[in-house]
N, C-alpha and C positions, 0 to 999 in steps of 0.2 A: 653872028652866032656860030657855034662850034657845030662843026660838021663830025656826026656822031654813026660813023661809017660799021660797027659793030649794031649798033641801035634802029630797029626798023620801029614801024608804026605798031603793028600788034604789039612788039616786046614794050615800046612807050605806052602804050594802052592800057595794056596790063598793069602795068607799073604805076596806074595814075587810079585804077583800080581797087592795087592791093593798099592803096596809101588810101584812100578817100574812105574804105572797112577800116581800118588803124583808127582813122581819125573819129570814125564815131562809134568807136568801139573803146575807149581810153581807158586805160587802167594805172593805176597807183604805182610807186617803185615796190616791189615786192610781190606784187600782186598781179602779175601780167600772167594769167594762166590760161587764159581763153585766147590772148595774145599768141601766146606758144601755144596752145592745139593748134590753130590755125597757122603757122610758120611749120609745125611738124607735118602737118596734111599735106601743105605746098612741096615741101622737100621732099615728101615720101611719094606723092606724085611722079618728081623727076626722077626716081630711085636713087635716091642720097644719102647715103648710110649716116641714122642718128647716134651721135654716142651718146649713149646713155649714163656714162659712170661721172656727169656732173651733175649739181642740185639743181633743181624745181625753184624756179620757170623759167629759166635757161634753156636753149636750144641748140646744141652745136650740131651741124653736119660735114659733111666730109668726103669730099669727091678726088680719086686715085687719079693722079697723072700718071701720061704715060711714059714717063723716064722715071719721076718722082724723085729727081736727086735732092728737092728741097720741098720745105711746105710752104704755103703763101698761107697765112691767116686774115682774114676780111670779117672788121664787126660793123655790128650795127646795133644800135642800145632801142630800149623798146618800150619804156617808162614814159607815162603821162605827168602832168601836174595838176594839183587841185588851183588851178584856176576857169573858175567859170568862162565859158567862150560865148562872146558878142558879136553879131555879125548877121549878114545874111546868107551863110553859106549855105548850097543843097546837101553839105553833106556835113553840116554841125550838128557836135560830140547829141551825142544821145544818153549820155550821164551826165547826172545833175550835178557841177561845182566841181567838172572835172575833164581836162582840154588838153590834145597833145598842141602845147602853145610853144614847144621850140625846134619840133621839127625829127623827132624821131619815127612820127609816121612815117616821113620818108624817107628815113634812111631802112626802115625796113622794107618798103617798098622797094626798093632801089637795093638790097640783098638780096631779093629776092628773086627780082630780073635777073640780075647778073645769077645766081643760081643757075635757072632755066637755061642762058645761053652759054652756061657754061657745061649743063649738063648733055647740054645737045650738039657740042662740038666738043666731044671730049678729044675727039683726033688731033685736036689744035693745041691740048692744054698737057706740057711739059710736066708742070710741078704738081705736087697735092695741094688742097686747099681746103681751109679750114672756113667753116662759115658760122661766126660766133655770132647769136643772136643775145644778146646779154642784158638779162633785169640788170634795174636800179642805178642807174647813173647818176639821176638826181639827188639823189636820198644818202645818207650814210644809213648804213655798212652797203660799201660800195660793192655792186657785183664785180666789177672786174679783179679788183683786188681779194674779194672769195673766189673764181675762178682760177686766179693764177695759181692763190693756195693750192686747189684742188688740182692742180698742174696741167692746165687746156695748155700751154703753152711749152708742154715739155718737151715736144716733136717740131714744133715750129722756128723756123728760122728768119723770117720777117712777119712785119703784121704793118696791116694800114688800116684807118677805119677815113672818114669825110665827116665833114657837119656841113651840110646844107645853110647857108651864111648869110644870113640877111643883111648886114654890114658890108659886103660886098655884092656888085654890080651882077646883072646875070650875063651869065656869058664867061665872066672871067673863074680863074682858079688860083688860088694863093696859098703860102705855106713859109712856115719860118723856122730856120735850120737851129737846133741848138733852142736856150729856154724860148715855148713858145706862149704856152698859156701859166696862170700862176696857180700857185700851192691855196688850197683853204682849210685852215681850221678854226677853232671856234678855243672862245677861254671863259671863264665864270671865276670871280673873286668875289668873296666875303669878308665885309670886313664887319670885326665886331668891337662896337665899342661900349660907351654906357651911357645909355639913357640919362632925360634928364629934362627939366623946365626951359623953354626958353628963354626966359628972362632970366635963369641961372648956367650960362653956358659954361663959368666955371668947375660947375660941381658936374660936367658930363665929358663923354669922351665923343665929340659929336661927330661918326662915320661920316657923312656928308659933306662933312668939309674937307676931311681926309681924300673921300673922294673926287673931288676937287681937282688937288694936288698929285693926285696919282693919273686922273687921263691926262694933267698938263705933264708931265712927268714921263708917260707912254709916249708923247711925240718928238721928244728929245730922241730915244731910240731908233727914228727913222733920220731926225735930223743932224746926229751927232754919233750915234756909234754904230750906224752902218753904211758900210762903203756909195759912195756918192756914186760910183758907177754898176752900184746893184738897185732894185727896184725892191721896196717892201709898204704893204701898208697896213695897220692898226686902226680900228673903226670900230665905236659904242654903238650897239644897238641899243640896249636897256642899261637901266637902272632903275631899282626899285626900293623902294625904303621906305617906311615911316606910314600914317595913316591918314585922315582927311582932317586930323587938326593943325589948327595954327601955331599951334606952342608947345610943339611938343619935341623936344631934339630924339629920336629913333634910338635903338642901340644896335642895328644893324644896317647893311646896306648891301645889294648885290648887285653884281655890273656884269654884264655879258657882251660878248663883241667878237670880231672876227678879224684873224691874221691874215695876211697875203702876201708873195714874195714868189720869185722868179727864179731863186736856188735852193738845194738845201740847206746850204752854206748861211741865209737869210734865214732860213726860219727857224734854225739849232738856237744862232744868234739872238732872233728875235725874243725865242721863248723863255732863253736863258736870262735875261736884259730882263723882260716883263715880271719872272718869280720874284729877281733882285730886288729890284723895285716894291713889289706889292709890298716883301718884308720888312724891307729897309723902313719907307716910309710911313709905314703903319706902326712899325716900332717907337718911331720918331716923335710919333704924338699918344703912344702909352695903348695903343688899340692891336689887336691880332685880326694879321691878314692872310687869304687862304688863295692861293692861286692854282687855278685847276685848268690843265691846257687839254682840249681834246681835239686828238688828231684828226686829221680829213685826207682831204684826197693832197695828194703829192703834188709838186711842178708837174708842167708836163714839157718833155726835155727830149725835140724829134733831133733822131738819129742823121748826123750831115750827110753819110755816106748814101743811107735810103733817102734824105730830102734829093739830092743827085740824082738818086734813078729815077724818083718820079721826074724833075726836073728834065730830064732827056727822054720819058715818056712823050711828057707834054709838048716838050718843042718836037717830036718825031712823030708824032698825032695830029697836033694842032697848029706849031706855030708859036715861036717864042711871045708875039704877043697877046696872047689869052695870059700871060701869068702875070699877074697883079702883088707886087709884095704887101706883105699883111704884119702891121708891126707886132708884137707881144703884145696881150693879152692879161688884164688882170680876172678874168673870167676862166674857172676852173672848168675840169671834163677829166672824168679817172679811167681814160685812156691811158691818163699818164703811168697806170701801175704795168702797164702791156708794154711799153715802152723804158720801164725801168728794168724791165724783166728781158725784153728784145731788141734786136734792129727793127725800127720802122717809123713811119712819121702819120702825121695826123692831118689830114690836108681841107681848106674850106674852100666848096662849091658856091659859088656866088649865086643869090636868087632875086637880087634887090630889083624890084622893080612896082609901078601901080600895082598889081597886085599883089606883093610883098613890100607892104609900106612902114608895117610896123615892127618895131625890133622883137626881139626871144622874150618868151614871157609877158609879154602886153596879152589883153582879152582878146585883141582884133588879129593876134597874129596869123597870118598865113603863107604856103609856099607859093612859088610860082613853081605849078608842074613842071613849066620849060627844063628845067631845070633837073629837073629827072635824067632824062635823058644823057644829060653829060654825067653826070654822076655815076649810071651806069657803065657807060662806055667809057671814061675813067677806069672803075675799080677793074672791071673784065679785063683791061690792057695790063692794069698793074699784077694782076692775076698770072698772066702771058708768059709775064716777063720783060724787063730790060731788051731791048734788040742793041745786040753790039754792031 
């Protein structure tokens, strides 16, 4: 296990405290308001000047170093999801159909430590720091990308944030230079064609066969006109059409589904390829087809030169072997808008263990506290600074 030499028992205490209140206190993306009173109470305890000139229920604070040639910015996201939580925990969610099941109770737990030790050794702490508590990560409209609008990032010259990794071992830390996680958005086509008898399929334009033709037609575009050494994927969740009779060919059809891809490069591509398509072949059999793309969260594209400094962090901390490489990611996180914006990487704390059995989003998920611990004394160091 990492020997977390910034990390005493009371600050892990605390830390396993403020995550266990998170966790049965869950709120909605959007709606974290009780969330942030209790993150602004905490900071305002340590005297950590809140800026106020961003949107509700966002929390950012902000602690002076004492050189301040540069700012470190440190998030932590703080949205729940609506999945009901199962289990026998002593400290399950106390909202009904509503469970932090990926793990941002403790990453706020674990800003919030590092807060405290960092507000109480300010003698130690060189640069500014920014502590971005940020709604809605899950959810579009993404907080980070309303944030950056709102310009938190206008003073800051790197940013890190951690996800707590249930895919990786506890103990280790892992991170991937360059695309790490991938892009999401989301697309809706209509196709309208004309109704008609079953048993007359001449006399109709029958959407559903159409569509058909157009998802086989979508997987060409991963398999033919995108770069075999780029990563993209195209995926139906729905389709809906037509009513509980047997004979009846529909005159419309809607298809919904979600893009993914590892560049922007993939996904201009991708989107551009899909309209082609919808039109093309919908023309093809006398029917109009509507393709509606809606955008999501970006790549997310950690900076090499900050994967480096954590990289010589950890080995000057810990010990080159605690770092675990961690391949890409078809799993989004709109960090990535912090990082199209700045230097900085995005790094996962491993927790996997008995008591972190189940992956993100399952009912049963949970952390292993242990795991705290490194997490904080992680961010505090990255906080520090690089030691040349």
């Amino acid at each position: 296990m990492i020997e977390t030499s910034y990390v005493n028992d009371l600050l892990a205490a605390l830390a396993v405290k403020h995550r266990r209140h998170f966790h049965q206190h869950p709120e909605l993306s959007g709606q974290e308001y009780n969330t942030a009173t209790y993150i602004r109470e905490e900071l305002e305890k340590l005297d950590i000047e809140i800026k106020t000139d961003f949107s509700a229920p966002n929390v950012i604070g902000f602690l002076k170093g004492t050189k301040g040639e540069k700012t470190i910015a440190l998030r932590a996201d703080m949205d729940a999801l609506a999945i009901p939580e199962e289990g026998n925990k002593v400290y399950t969610s106390l909202i009904s159909g509503i469970s932090h099941a990926c793990g941002h109770d403790g990453h706020m737990a674990v800003l919030l430590a590092v807060a405290k030790w960092l507000s109480e050794n300010r003698h130690l702490l060189q640069h500014h720091v920014l502590f971005i508590f940020q709604s809605s990560e899950e959810m579009s409209p993404s907080g980070a990308d309303q944030l950056v609008k709102e310009g938190v990032l206008n003073e800051v010259d790197e940013i890190y944030g951690i996800h707590l990794w249930q895919d990786l071992p506890l103990g280790k830390l892992g991170f991937t230079p360059g695309a790490a996680m991938a892009s999401c958005d989301d697309f809706e086509i209509k196709i309208e064609g004309i109704g008609g008898h079953g048993g007359q399929p001449h006399l109709a334009v029958d959407p559903i066969y159409i569509a058909t033709h157009l998802i086989q037609a979508f997987q060409s575009i991963i398999s033919r006109s995108l770069n075999p050494m780029e990563a993209g994927v195209i995926s139906f969740g729905s389709i809906q059409s037509g009513s509980s009779s047997y004979n009846v060919i529909p005159a419309s059809v809607t298809i919904k589904g979600t893009v993914r891809a590892m560049s922007y490069h993939a996904v201009d591509l991708m989107r551009t390829r899909m309209e082609e398509l919808t039109t093309s072949i919908c023309e093809s059999f006398q029917a109009k087809g509507t393709f509606t793309f809606i955008t999501g969260t970006p790549p997310l594209v950690n900076d090499p030169e900050a994967c480096h400094d954590v990289e010589k962090v950890i080995q000057h901390a810990y010990g080159n072997e605690v770092i675990q490489k961690v391949e890409p990611i078809m799993g989004a996180e709109d960090f990535s808008y912090y990082l199209k914006a700045k230097k900085g990487a995005f790094i996962f704390v491993g927790m996997q263990s008995d008591k972190s059995q189940y992956p993100h989003h399952h009912p049963k998920f949970d952390i292993d506290e242990n795991a705290l611990p490194i997490a904080i004394d992680l961010m505090i160091r990255l906080a520090l600074g690089v030691e040349e």
